[in-house]
C-alpha positions as a printed Julia matrix, in Angstrom:
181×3 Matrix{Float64}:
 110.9    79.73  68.94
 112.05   78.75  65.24
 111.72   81.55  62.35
 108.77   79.6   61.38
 106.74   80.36  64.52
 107.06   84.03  65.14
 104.76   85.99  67.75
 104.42   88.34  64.73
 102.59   86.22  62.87
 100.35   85.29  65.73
  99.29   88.98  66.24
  98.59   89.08  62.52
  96.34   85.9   62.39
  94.9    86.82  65.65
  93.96   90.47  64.54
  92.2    88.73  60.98
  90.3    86.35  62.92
  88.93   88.42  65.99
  89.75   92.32  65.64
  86.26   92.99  63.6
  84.27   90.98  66.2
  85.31   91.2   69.28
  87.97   94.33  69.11
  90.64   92.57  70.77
  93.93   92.76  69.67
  97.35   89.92  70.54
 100.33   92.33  72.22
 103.49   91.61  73.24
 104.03   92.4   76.86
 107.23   92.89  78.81
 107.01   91.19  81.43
 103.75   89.13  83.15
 100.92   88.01  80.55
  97.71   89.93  81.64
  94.36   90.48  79.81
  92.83   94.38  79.8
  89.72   95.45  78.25
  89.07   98.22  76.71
  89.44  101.82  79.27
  89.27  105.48  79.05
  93.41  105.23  77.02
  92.58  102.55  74.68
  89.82  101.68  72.47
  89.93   97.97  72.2
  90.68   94.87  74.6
  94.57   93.36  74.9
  95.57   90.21  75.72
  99.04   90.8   76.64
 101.43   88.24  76.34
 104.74   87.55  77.51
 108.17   88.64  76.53
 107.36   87.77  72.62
 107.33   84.23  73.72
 105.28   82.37  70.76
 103.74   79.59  73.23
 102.75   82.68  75.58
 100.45   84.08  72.39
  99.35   80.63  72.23
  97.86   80.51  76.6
  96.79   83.39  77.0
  94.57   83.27  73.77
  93.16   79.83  75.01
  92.13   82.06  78.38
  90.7    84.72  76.29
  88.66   81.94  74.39
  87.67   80.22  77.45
  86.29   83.84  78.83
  82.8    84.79  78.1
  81.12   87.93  77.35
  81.14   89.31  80.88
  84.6    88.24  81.82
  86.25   90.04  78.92
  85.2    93.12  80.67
  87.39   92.41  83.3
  91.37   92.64  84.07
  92.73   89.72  83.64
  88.75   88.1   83.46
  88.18   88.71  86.72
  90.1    85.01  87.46
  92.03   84.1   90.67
  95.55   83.72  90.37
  98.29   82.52  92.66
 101.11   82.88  91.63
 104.4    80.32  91.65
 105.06   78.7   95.08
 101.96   77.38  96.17
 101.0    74.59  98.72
  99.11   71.75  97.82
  95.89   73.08  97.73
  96.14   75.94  95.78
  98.42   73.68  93.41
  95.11   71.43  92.78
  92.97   74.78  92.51
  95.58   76.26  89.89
  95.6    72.88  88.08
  91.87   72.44  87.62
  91.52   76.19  85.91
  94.15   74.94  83.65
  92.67   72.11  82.43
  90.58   73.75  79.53
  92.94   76.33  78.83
  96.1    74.42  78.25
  94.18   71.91  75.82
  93.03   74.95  73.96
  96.43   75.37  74.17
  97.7    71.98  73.12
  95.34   71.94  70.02
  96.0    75.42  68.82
 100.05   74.44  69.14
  99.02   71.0   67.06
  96.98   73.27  64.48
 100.61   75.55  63.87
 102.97   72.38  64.22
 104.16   73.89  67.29
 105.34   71.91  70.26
 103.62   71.76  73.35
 104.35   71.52  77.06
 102.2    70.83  79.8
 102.57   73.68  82.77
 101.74   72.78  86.06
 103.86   76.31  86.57
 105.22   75.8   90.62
 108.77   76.12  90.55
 108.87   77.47  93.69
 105.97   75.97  95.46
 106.35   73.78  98.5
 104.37   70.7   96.88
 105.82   68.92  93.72
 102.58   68.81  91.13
 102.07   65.01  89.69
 102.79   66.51  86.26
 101.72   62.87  84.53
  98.12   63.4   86.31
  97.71   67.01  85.34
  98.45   66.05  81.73
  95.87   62.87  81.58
  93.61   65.19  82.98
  94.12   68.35  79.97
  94.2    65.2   77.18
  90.96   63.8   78.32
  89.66   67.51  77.57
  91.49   67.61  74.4
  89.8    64.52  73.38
  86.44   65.58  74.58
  86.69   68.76  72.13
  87.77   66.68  69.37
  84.75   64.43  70.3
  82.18   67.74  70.82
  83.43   70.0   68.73
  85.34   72.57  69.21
  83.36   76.28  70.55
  83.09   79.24  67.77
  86.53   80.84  68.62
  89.05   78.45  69.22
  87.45   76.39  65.96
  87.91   79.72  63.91
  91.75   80.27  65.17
  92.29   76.68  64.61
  90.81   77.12  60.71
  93.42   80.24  60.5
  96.26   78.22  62.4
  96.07   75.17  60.06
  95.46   77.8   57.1
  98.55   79.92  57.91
 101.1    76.73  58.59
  99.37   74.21  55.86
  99.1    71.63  58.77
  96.61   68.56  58.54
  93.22   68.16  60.02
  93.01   67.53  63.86
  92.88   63.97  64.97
  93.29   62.18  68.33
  96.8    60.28  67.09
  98.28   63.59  67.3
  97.85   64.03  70.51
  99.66   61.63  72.38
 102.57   61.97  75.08
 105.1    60.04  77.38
 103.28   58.21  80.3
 106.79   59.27  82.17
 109.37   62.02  82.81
């Protein structure tokens, strides 16, 4: 993280463009990201991110914007997780909820001049994820929103991102990556 990205100013530009609308607020979390609507001790959802980390702020709000209505009623959206150390098949199943997230991800990281990394996120697992694969697969989806259009929320962050870090329009050349490791 470089003074220029802080998770501060995430929670700040997160609270201006969502708070009103959808009373959900960016928190830092100590330990494990998780998402928590609204309950009996708090009055407005939390997407709770990990240890400060700036690219952490950055996921987890691509899962909130990838979450409809319904799921934000539910911990965590109601989404299957497994965590690090899976086999191959839950590797693949991990890997094709990721795709939309993580180019959510990618673009709001281009729209604050942040760097991104692809996360196939199985350190531990007994199968080694093809991470060149998994990242043709998130760029073709980053491409396809740049084609489409980007949906109401991540569209609005990405107006506040660019706003907030005075970065250029989004455009395809700024998406590219190394074909190896």
């Amino acid at each position: 993280m470089t003074q220029l990205h802080r998770y501060q100013d995430m929670i700040t530009i997160f609270d201006r463009c969502f708070f009103a609308d959808f009373t959900t607020r960016l928190v830092k979390g100590d330990d494990e990201p998780i998402y928590l609507p609204a309950d009996e001790q708090c009055d407005y959802h939390r997407i709770v991110f990990a240890h400060g980390y700036y690219a952490s702020t950055l996921h987890e709000i691509s899962h909130w914007c990838i979450a409809g209505k319904e799921r934000r009623l539910l911990v965590d959206f109601g989404y299957w997780y497994c965590p690090d150390g899976r086999d191959e098949q839950r590797q693949t199943q991990f890997e094709q909820v990721e795709i939309k997230p993580q180019a959510l991800e990618w673009i709001f990281s281009v729209a604050a001049g942040f760097p991104f990394n692809i996360s196939c996120d199985n350190l531990e697992g007994s199968y080694e994820p093809d991470r060149i694969a998994f990242q043709r697969q998130v760029h073709a989806q980053v491409m396809r929103y740049l084609e489409q259009g980007l949906p109401e929320r991540p569209a609005r962050l990405v107006a506040a991102l660019r706003a907030f870090y005075h970065t250029d329009p989004l455009h395809s050349a700024q998406f590219s990556w190394a074909e190896t490791l």
